[in-house]
C-alpha positions as CSV (number, residue, x, y, z in Angstrom):
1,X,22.1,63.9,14.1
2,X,23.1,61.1,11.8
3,X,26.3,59.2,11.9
4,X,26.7,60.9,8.5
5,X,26.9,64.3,9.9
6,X,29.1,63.5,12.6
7,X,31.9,62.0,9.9
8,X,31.2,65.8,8.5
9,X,32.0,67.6,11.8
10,X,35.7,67.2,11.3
11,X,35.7,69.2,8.3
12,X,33.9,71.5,8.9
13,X,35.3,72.2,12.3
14,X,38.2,73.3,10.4
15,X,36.4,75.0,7.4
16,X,34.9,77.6,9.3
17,X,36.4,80.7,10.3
18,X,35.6,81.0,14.6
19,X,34.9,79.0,17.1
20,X,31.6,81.2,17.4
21,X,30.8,80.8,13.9
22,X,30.9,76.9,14.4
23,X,28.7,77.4,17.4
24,X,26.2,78.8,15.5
25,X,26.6,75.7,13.0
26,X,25.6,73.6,15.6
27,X,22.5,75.6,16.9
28,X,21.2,75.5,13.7
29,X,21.5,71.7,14.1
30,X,19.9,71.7,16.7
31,X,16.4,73.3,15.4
32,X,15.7,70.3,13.5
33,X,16.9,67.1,15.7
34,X,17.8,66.8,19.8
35,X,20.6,68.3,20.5
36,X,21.9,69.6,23.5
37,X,24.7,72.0,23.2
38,X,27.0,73.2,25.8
39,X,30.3,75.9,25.7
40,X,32.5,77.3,28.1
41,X,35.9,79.1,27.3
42,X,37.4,75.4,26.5
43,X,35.1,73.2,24.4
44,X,31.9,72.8,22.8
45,X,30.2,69.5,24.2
46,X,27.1,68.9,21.5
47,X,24.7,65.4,23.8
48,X,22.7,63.4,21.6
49,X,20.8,59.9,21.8
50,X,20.7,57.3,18.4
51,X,19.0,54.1,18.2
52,X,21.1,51.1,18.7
53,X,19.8,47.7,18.4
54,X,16.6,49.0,19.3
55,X,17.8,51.0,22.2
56,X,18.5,54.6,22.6
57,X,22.3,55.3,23.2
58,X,23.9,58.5,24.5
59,X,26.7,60.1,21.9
60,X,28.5,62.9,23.8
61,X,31.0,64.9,21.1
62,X,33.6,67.4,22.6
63,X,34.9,69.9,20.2
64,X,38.1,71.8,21.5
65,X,38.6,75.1,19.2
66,X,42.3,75.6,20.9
67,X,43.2,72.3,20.0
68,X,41.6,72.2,16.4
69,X,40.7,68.8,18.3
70,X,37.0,66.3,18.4
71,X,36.6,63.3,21.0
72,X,34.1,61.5,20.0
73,X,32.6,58.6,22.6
74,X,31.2,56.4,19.5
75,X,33.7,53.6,20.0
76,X,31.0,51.8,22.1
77,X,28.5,52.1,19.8
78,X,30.7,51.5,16.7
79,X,31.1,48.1,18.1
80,X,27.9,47.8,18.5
81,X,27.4,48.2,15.2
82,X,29.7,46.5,13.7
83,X,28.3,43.5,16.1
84,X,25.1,44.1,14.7
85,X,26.1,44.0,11.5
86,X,27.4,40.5,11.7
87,X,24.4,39.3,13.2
88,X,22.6,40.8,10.5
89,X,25.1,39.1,7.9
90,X,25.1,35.7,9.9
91,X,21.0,36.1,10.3
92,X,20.8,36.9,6.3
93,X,23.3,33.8,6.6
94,X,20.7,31.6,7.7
95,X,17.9,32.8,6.3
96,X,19.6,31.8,3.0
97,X,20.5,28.2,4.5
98,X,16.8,28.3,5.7
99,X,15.8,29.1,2.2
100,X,17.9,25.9,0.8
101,X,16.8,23.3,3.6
102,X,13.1,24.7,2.7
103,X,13.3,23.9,-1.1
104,X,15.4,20.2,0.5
105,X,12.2,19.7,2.7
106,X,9.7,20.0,-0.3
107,X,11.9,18.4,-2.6
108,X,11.7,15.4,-0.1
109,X,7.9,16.0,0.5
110,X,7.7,15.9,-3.3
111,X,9.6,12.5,-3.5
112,X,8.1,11.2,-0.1
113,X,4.5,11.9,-2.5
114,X,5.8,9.8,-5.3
115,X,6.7,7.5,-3.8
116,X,3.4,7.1,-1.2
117,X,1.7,7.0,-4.7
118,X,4.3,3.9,-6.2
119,X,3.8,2.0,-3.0
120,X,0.3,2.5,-3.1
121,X,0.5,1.3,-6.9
122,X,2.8,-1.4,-5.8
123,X,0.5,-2.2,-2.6
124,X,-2.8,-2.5,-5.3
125,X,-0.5,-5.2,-7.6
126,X,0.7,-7.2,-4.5
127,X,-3.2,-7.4,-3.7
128,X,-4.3,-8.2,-7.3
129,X,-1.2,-10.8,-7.7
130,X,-2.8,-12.6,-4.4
131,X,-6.1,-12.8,-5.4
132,X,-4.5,-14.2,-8.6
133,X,-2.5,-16.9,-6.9
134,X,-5.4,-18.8,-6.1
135,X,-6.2,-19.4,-10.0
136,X,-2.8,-20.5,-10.0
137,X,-3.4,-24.6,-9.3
138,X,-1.6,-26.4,-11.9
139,X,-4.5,-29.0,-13.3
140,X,-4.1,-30.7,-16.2
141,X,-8.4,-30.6,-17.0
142,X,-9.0,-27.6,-16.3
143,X,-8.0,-24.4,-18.1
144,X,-7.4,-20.7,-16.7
145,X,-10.7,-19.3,-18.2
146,X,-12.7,-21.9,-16.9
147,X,-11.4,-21.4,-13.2
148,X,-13.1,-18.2,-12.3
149,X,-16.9,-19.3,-12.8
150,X,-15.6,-22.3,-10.3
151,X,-13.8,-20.2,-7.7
152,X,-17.2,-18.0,-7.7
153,X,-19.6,-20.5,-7.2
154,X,-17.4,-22.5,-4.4
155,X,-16.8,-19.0,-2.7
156,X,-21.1,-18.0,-3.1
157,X,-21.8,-21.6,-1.7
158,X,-19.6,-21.2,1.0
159,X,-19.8,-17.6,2.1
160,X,-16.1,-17.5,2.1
161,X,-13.1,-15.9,-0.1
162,X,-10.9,-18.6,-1.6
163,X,-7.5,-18.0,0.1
164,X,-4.9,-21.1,-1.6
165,X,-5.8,-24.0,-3.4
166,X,-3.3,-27.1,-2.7
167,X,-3.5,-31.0,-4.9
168,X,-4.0,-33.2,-2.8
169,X,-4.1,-36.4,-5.7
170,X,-3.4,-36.6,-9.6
171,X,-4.3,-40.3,-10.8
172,X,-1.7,-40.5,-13.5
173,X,1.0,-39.4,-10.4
174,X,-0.3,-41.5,-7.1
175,X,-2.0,-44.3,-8.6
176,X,-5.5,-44.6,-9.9
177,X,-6.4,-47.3,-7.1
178,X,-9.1,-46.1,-4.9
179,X,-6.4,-46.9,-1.8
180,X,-4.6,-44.3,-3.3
181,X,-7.3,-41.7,-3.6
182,X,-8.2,-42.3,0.0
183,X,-4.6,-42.5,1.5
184,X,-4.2,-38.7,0.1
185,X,-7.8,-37.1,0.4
186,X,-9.9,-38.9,3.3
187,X,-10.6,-36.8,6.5
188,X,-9.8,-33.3,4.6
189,X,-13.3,-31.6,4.0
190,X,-13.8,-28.7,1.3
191,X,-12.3,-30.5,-1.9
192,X,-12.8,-29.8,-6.0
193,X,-12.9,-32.6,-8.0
194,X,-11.6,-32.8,-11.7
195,X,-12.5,-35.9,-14.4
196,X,-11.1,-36.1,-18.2
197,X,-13.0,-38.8,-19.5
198,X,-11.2,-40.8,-22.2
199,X,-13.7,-38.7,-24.9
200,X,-11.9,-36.2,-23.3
201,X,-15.3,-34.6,-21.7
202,X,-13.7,-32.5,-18.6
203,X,-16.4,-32.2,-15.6
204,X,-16.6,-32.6,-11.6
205,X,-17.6,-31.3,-8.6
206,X,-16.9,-29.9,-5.2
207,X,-18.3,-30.6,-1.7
208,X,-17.3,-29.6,1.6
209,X,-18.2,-33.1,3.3
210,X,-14.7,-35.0,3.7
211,X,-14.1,-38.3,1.7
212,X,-14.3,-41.5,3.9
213,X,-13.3,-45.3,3.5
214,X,-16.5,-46.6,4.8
215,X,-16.4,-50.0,4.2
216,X,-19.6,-51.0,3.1
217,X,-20.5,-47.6,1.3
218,X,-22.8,-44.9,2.6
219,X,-25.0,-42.4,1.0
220,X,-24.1,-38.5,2.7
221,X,-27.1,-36.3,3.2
222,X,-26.2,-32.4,3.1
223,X,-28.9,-29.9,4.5
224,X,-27.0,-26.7,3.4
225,X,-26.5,-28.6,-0.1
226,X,-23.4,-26.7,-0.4
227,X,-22.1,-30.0,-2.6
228,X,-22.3,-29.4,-6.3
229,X,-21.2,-30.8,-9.9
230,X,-20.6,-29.0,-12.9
231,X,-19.2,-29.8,-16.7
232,X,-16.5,-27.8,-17.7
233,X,-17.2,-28.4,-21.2
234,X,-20.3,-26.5,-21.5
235,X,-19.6,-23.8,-18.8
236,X,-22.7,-24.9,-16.4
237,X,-23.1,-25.5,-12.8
238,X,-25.9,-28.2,-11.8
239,X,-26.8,-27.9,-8.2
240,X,-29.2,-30.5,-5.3
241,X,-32.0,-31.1,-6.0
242,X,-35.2,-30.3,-3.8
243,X,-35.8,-33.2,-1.7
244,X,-34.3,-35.9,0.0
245,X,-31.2,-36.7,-2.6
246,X,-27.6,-37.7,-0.9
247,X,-24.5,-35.6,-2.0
248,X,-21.8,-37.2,-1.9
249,X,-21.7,-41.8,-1.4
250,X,-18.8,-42.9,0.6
251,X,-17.3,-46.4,-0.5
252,X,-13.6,-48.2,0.3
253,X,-13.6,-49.4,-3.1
254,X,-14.5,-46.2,-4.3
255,X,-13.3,-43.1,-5.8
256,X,-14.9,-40.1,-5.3
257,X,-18.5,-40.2,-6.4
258,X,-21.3,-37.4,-6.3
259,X,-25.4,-38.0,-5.8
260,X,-27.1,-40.9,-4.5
261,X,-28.0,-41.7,-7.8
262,X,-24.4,-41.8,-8.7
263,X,-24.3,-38.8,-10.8
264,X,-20.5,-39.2,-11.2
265,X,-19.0,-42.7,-9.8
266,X,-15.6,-44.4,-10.0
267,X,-16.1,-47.6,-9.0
268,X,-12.4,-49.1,-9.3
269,X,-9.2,-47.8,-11.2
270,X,-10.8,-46.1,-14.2
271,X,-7.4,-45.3,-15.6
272,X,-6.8,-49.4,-16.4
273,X,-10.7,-50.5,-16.9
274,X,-14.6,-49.1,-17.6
275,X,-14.6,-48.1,-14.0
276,X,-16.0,-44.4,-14.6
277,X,-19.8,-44.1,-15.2
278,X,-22.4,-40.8,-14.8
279,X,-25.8,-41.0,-13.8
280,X,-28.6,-37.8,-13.9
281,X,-30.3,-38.7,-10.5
282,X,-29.1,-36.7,-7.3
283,X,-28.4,-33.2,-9.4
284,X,-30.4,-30.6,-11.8
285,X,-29.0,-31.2,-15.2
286,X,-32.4,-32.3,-17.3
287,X,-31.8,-34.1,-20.8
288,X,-29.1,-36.2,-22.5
289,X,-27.2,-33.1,-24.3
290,X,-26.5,-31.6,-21.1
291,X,-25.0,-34.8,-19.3
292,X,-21.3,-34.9,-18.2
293,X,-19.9,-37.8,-20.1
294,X,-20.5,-39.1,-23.2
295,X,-22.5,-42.1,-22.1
296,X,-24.8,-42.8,-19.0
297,X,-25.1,-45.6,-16.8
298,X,-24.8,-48.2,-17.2
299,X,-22.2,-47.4,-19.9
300,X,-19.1,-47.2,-18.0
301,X,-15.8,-45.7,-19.4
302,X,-12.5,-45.2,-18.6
303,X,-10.5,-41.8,-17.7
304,X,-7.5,-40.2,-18.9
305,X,-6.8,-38.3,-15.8
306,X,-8.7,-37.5,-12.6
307,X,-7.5,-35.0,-9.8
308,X,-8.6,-33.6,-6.2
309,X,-7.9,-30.1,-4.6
310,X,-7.9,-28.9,-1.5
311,X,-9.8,-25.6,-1.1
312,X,-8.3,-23.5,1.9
313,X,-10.1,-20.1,2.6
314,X,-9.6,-17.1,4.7
């Protein structure tokens, strides 16, 4: 029997015409669902079971024909239900806060994604803007373009990424005295040297031996012959030759000078006099066109500008 058809009982309790005709109601009730019907001179007891909450509860309805009177025991189960049906409405409750905090979540998963992908973005630019810090060197000789065939040939000589580059000396700045060269670069190994003759030829070269003040001038051998010279003018690198040629020549009164032949030499403050000379000995560069300067020794010149970096790597 359905809660339906016990709101009907009432009426037609009353509707029919004898207690024994309302009797029979019930039987015929009773072919179709579980119901157990009792009557004595009093009342009519009708005993069924509904599901509650997933559990079987007992109704028990008494029906007295005297009184024109039901008792129903459903108060119980009407709390029950009414209990239920809050959960129900407090569970649909949730399920609707669950349904907002889930469209939150991937909202935030969304953004969390965009933004993964801008700091990854962001992460690649800090990386690149690193790499380009060490082109960064202010130099007056040598310009942007010209500083990545450098970088590449210091970093394949030396097996090593370029990290920083730091000035150690500028001639027009400290002084073009060779004191002055060797009070800012002796004793620090790995350094690029840069030349602007006064016919404004641009060349140098790097070595990682460190500059000394010997005082009666030495001649360095290098067995890696990791030292080399280049002209920034025509773009070309001129490495050791094979054999037993110096790399560097180490002199008090000296600047910095390259191959024992002095392939480049300062010999005395070549910002005031003819102090700067280059000579194709000690390095590979083969015929007049292709030398640094614009004279050989024993031509000397002056310079408008010399200036040594440190090279610091990772």
């Amino acid at each position: 029997m359905t809660f339906q058809e016990i709101k009907k009982l009432d009426n037609i309790f009353f509707d029919l015409n004898s207690f024994n005709e309302f009797y029979d109601y019930l039987k015929s009730l009773s072919n179709n669902r579980q119901l157990n019907i009792k009557k004595d001179r009093e009342k009519l007891t009708i005993i069924f079971s509904v599901e509650v909450l997933l559990k079987q509860k007992k109704i028990e309805i008494n029906l007295y024909p005297a009184k024109k009177d039901i008792n129903l025991n459903i108060e119980e189960i009407s709390k029950e239900l009414i209990d239920m049906k809050d959960k129900i409405k407090e569970i649909d409750n949730l399920k609707n806060e669950n349904k907002k905090l889930n469209i939150e979540i991937n909202n935030i998963k969304k953004e969390n994604a965009i933004q993964k992908l801008k700091i990854e973005e962001q992460n690649k630019e800090i990386k690149y803007l690193k790499e380009s810090l060490k082109y960064l060197f202010k130099s007056s000789i040598m310009k942007d373009d010209e500083k990545d065939i450098i970088y590449k040939e210091i970093e394949h000589k030396m097996n090593k990424k370029v990290k920083e580059i730091r000035k150690l000396y500028q001639a027009t700045l400290n002084g073009g005295e060779p004191i002055n060269f060797h009070s800012r670069c002796d004793n620090i190994p790995n350094t690029l040297v840069l030349i602007q003759s006064e016919g404004n030829k641009r060349f140098g070269g790097f070595t990682p031996i460190p500059w000394k003040s010997e005082e009666k001038g030495t001649y360095i051998m290098e067995p890696e012959k990791k030292t080399f010279i280049f002209s920034l003018d025509n773009k070309k690198i001129y490495y050791l030759k094979d054999g037993d040629y110096a790399s560097v020549f180490h002199g008090k009164i000296n600047g910095p000078c390259f191959g024992g032949g002095r392939d480049i030499a300062i010999d005395g403050n070549p910002l005031k006099e003819n102090k700067l000379y280059t000579r194709q000995y000690s390095y590979d560069y083969k015929d007049y066109e292709n030398c640094l300067s614009e004279y050989q020794s024993p031509y000397k010149i002056k310079a408008l500008e010399y200036e040594v970096f440190q090279i610091i790597f990772y």
